[in-house]
C-alpha positions in Angstrom: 0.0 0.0 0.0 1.2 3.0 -0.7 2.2 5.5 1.8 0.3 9.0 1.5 3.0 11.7 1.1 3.9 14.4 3.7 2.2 17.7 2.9 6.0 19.8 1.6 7.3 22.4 4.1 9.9 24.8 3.3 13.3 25.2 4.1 13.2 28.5 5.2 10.1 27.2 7.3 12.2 24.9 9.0 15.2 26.8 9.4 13.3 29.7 11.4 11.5 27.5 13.4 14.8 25.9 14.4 16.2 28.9 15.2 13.1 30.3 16.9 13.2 27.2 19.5 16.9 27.8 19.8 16.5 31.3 21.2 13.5 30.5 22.9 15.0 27.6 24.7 18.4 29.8 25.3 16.7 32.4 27.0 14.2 30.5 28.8 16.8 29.0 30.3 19.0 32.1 31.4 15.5 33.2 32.9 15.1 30.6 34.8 18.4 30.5 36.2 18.3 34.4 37.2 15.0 33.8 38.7 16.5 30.7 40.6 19.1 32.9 41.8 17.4 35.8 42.4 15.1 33.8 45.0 18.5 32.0 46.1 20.3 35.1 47.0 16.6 36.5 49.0 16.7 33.0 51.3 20.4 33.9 52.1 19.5 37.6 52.9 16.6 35.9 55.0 19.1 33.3 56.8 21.9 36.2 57.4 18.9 38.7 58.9 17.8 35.7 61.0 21.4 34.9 62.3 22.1 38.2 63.4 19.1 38.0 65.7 20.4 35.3 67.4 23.7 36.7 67.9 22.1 39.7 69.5 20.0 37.4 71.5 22.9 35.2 72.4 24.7 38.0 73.6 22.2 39.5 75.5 21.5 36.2 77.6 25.3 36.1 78.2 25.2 39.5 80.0 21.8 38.6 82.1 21.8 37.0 85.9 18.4 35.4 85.6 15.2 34.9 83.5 13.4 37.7 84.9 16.4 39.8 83.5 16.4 38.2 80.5 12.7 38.6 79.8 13.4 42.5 80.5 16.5 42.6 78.3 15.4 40.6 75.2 12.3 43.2 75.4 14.0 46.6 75.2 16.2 45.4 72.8 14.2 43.3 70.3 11.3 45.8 69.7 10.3 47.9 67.1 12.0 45.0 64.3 9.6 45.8 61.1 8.9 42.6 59.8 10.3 40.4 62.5 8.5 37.5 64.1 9.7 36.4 67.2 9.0 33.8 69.8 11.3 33.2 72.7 10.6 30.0 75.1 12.7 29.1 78.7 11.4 26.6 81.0 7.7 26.7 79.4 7.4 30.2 80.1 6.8 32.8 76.9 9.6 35.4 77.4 9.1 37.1 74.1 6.6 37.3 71.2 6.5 39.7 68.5 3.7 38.9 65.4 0.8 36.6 65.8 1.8 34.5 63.5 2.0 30.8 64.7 5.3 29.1 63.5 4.2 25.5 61.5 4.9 22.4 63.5 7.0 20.9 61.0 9.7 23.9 61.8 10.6 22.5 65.3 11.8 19.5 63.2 13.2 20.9 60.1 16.9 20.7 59.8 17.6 23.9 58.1 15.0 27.1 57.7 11.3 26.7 56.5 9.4 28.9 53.8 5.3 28.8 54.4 2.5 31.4 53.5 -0.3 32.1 55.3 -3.1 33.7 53.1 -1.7 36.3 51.2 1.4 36.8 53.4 4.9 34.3 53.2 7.7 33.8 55.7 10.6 32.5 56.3 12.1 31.1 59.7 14.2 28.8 61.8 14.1 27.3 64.8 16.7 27.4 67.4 17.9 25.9 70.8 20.3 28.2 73.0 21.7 27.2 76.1 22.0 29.3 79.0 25.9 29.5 80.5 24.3 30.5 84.3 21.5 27.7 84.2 22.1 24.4 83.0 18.7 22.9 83.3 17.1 25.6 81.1 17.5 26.2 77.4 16.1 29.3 75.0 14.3 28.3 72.8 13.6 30.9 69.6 11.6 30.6 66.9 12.6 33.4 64.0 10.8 34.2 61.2 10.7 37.5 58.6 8.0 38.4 56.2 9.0 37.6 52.4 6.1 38.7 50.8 8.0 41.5 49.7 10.5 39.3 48.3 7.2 37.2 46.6 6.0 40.5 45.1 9.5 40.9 43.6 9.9 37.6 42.7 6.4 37.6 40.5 7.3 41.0 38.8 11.1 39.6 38.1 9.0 36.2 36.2 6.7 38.4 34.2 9.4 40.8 32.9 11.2 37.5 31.9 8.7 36.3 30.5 8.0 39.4 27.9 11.7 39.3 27.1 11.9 35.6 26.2 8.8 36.2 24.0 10.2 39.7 22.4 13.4 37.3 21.8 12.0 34.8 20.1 10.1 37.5 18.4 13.4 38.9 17.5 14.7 36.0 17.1 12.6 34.4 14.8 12.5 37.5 12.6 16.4 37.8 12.5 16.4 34.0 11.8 13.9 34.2 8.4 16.0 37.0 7.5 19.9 35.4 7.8 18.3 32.0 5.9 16.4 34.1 3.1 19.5 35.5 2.5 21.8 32.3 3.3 19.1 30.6 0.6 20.1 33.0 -2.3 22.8 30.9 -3.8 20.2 28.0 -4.2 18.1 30.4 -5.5 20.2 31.5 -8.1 21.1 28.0 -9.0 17.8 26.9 -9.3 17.4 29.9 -12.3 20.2 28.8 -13.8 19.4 25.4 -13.6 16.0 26.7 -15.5 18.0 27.8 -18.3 19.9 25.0 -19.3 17.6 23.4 -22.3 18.9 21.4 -25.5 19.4 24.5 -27.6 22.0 25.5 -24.7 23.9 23.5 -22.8 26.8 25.9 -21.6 25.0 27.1 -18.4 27.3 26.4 -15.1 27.0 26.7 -11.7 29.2 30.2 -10.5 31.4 27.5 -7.8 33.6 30.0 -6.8 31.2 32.3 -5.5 28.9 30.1 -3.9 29.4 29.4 0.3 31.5 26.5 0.7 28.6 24.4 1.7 27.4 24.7 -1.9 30.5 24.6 -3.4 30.2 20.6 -3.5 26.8 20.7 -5.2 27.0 23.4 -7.4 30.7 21.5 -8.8 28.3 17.9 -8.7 25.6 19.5 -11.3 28.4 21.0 -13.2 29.4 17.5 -13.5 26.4 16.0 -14.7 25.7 18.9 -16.7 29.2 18.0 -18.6 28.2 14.3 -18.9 24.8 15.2 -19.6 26.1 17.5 -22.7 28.5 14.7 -23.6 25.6 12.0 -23.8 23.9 14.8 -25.9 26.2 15.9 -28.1 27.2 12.2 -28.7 23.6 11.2 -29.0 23.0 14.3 -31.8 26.0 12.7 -34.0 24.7 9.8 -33.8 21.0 10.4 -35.2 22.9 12.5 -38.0 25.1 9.3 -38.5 22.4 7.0 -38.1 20.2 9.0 -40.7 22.9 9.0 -43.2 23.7 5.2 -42.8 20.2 4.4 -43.1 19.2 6.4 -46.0 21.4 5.4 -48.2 20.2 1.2 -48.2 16.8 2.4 -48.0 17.1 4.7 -50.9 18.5 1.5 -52.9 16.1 -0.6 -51.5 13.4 1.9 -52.8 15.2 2.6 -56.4 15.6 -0.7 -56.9 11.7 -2.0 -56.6 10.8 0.7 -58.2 13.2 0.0 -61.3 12.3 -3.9 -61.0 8.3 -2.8 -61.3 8.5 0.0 -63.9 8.2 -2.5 -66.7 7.3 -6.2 -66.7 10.5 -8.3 -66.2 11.5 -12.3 -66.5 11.6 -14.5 -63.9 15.7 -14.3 -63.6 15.5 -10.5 -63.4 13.0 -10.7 -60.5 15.2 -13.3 -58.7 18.0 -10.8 -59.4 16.5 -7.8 -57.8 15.1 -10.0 -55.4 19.0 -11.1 -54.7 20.2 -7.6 -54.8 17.3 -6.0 -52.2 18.4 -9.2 -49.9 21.8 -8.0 -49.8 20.6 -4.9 -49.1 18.5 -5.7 -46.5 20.9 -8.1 -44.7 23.7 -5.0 -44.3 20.9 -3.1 -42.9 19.7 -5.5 -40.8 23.5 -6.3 -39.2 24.1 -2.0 -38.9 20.9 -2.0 -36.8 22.2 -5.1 -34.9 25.3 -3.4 -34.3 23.8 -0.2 -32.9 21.8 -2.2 -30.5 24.7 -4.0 -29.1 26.9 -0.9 -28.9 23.9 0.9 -26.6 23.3 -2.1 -24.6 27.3 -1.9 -23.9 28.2 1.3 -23.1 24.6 1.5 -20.9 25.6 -1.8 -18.8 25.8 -1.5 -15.5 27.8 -4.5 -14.8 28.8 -7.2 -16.6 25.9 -10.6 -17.7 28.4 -12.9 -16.3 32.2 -12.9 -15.0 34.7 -16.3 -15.7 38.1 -16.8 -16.0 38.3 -16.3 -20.1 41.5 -17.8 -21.3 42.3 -15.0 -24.2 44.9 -17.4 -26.6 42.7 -19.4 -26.6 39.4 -17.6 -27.8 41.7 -15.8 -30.0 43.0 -18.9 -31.5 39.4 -20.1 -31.8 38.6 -17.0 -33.9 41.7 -17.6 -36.1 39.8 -21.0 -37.1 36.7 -18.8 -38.0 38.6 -16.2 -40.2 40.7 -18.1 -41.6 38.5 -19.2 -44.5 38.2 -15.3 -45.4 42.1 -14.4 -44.7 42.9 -17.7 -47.3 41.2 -15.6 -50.1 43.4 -12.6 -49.9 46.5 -15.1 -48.8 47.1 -13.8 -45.1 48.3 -15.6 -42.3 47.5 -15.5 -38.7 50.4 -16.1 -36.1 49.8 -16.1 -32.2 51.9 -15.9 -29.3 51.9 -16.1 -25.5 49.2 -16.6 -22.9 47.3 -14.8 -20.9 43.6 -14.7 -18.8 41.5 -12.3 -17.7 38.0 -11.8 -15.7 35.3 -11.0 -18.0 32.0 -12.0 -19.8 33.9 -14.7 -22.4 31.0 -13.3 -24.9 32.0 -9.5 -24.8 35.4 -10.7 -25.0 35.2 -12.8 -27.8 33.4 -10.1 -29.4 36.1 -7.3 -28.8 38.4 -10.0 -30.4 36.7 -10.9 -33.1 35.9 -7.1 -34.5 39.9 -6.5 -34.4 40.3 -10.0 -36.3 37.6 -8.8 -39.0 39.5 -5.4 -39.1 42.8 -7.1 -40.0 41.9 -9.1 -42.0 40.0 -6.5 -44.3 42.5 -3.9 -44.1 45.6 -6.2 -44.4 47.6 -6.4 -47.9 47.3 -9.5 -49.9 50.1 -11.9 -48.6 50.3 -10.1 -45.1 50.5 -11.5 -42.2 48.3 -10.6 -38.6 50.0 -11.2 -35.4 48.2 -12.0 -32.4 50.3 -11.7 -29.7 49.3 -11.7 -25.8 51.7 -9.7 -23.1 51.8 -9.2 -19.6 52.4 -6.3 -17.6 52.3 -5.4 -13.9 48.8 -4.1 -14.6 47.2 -5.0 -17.6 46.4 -8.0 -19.3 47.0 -7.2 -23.3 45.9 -8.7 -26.8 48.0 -7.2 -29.4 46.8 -7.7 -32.9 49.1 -5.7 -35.9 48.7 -6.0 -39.5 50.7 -4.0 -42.5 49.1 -1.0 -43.3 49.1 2.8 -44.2 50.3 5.0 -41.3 47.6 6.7 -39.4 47.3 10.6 -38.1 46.4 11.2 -34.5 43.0 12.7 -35.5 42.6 9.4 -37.7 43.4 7.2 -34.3 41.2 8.7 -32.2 38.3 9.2 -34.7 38.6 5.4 -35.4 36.6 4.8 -32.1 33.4 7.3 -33.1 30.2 5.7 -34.4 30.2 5.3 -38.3 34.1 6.2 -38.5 35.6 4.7 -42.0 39.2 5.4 -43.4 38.0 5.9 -46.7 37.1 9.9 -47.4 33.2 10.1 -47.7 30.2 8.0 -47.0 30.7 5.4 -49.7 31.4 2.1 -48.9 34.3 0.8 -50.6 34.2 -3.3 -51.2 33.7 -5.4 -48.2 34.1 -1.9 -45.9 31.7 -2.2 -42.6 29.5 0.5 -41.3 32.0 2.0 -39.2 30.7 0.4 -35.6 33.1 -2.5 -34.6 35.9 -0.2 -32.8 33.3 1.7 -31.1 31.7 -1.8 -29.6 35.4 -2.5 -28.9 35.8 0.1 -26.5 32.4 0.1 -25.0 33.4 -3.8 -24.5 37.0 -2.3 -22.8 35.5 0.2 -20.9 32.5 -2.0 -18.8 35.8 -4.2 -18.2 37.5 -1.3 -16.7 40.5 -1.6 -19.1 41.4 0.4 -22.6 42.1 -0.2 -26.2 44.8 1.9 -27.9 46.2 2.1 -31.8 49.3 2.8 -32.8 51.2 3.0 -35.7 55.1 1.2 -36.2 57.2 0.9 -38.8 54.5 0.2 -41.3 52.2 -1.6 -39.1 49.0 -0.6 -37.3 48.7 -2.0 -33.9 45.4 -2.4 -31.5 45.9 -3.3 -28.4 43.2 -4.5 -26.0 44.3 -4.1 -22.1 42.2 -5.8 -19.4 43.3 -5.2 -16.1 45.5 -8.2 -14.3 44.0 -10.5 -11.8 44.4 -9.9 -8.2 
């Protein structure tokens, strides 16, 4: 079943929002830890007030000879504290209160200070014991406490201005953010209209790599890349519809000229069988160019080879020899073969790339020449050599031998026994999906093609 597909958001979309979470999260969490410490810092204000008490209650209990003077002491010099709740306890008797607030049970038992609110107001205080240096049976007790609603109040306005800064941030931030990635997304932009331009009429359009960001540098050289192949492919493709055209019209014009010649006027039987012979002919050459082309797209479009064996190469070629030799007898050639040598390939495609420099040879060679077959090794390649006499060759000539439709002889007529002009270019479509080469070169009078597979590991 197929899965429905996710409705497309932008880039710039998800970029922002990125960002926009990024800053939010950032400064929501710098809020929270000023807020954190903001209350931290008012509980150690709290805790430093409340410690201070007790050293001036501990002080004043040094200096006093009894309760009674205690009580009287702790009075004068603990009134008139704004926002200080005090409840002093010796030997069950109340010495000293200030507020009405009643400290929570739990504070008798809390190891360190207590926060609690009651209705609108909140507090925090300790508990402590104090013993007395001039009566040992009888401890102060004091229970300390200050208001904090103040700090509360603070604490609530400090959260909401947070608050509106976060959201003016991310605000900011998200606005900032659409901004920097609109213009960070320019180079795509512009490659995407250039991209737009490139059409079959005009294939020169490039991507401007050198001032592209770096990150787009490696994309921008990719679709040059494939741009160059893609041009390649078309430019190769172009030649060889004009090729193909001029290769096919010619048989089909003869075909055609010859029926219509063969039913302008009533003939014999012999001269039908004769035209009949000659459009046969005609026909077959047509029918092998078309085989030909097939085979020379199915090989330079393969992706890997039909099969891979050990192909022993002396002896395919010497298994061709005993094919071509009925041919070579005609014009008196011989065929001489040397050394050994296998590669891994598909024996068919090998065979093949043989067999189209055999028929090559033999056509091209003199009457009474000879066509050496002769295998090397190298620390790298694998090679079949095969050199007949013939006329030395330019540079342009060699490398033009390997396009499509390519004959030595000037102009499109065929001279006697000539191919089409396809058997080196299957050659080195066969080479090439084995990841070796095929080279010509011209010595001393003789032409050599050399077919290098690469040597077994």
């Amino acid at each position: 079943m197929k899965r429905p597909e996710a409705s497309a958001v932008s880039l710039t979309f998800r970029l922002t929002a990125l960002f926009a979470l990024v800053v939010g999260a950032v400064f929501s969490g710098l809020g929270y830890v000023v807020h954190r410490e903001t209350a931290a810092h008012f509980v150690e204000l709290d805790q430093a007030l409340l410690r201070d008490k007790l050293t001036l209650i501990r002080g004043i209990a040094e200096r006093s000879a009894d309760l009674p003077d205690l009580a009287a002491r702790l009075n004068a010099a603990l009134r008139g504290h704004e926002g200080l709740l005090l409840r002093i306890v010796a030997a069950d008797n109340e010495m000293v209160r200030l507020g009405d607030v009643e400290p929570p049970a739990a504070l008798r038992d809390a190891s360190e200070g207590l926060s609690w609110s009651d209705g609108d107001m909140s507090y925090y205080g300790e508990f402590f014991t104090l013993p007395l240096s001039w009566s040992r049976d009888t401890d102060l007790q004091v229970f300390a406490a200050v208001d904090t609603h103040h700090h509360r109040h603070f604490l609530a306005l400090l959260q909401r201005k947070l608050l509106i800064c976060i959201l003016l941030a991310i605000a900011a931030g998200t606005l900032l953010g659409a901004v920097a990635v609109r213009r960070g997304l320019k180079p795509l932009l512009a490659m995407k209209h250039r991209a737009e331009r490139v059409n079959a009429q005009d294939f020169t359009e490039r991507m401007p790599v050198a001032s592209l960001p770096i990150e787009m540098r490696g994309l921008a050289g990719s679709i040059n890349d494939m741009l160059d192949r893609l041009q390649r492919d078309f430019d190769r493709l172009s030649a060889f519809s004009t090729d193909l055209a001029h290769e096919l019209r010619t048989p089909l014009s003869n075909l055609l000229t010859n029926a219509q010649v063969t039913l302008a006027v009533p003939r014999g039987g012999d001269e039908y069988r004769a035209s009949l012979e000659v459009i046969s002919e005609e026909l077959q050459r047509l029918a092998k160019t078309v085989s030909d082309m097939l085979y020379l797209a199915k090989t330079e479009n393969v992706a890997s080879l039909p099969s891979v064996e050990d192909v022993d190469l002396c002896a395919e070629a010497r298994s061709l020899i005993d094919f071509y030799e009925a041919v070579a007898d005609e014009k008196g050639v011989r065929f001489s073969l040397s050394g050994e040598a296998r590669v891994r390939g598909d024996r068919l495609m090998v065979r093949r790339a043989i067999g189209n420099l055999l028929s090559n040879a033999v056509r091209h060679a003199p009457p009474g020449d000879q066509v050496d077959l002769r295998m090397v090794l190298t620390e790298r390649w694998a090679q079949l050599r095969v050199s007949n006499t013939g006329e030395p060759l330019s540079a342009d000539q060699r490398r033009a031998m390997f396009d499509r439709f390519f004959r030595l002889s000037q102009g499109r007529q065929r001279l006697e026994g000539e191919g089409v002009g396809l058997g080196l270019p299957i050659t080195r479509a066969i080479m090439s999906s084995h990841r070796g080469e095929v080279d010509v070169q011209c010595e001393h009078g003789r032409i050599h093609v050399t077919l290098s597979f690469p040597r077994q590991a």
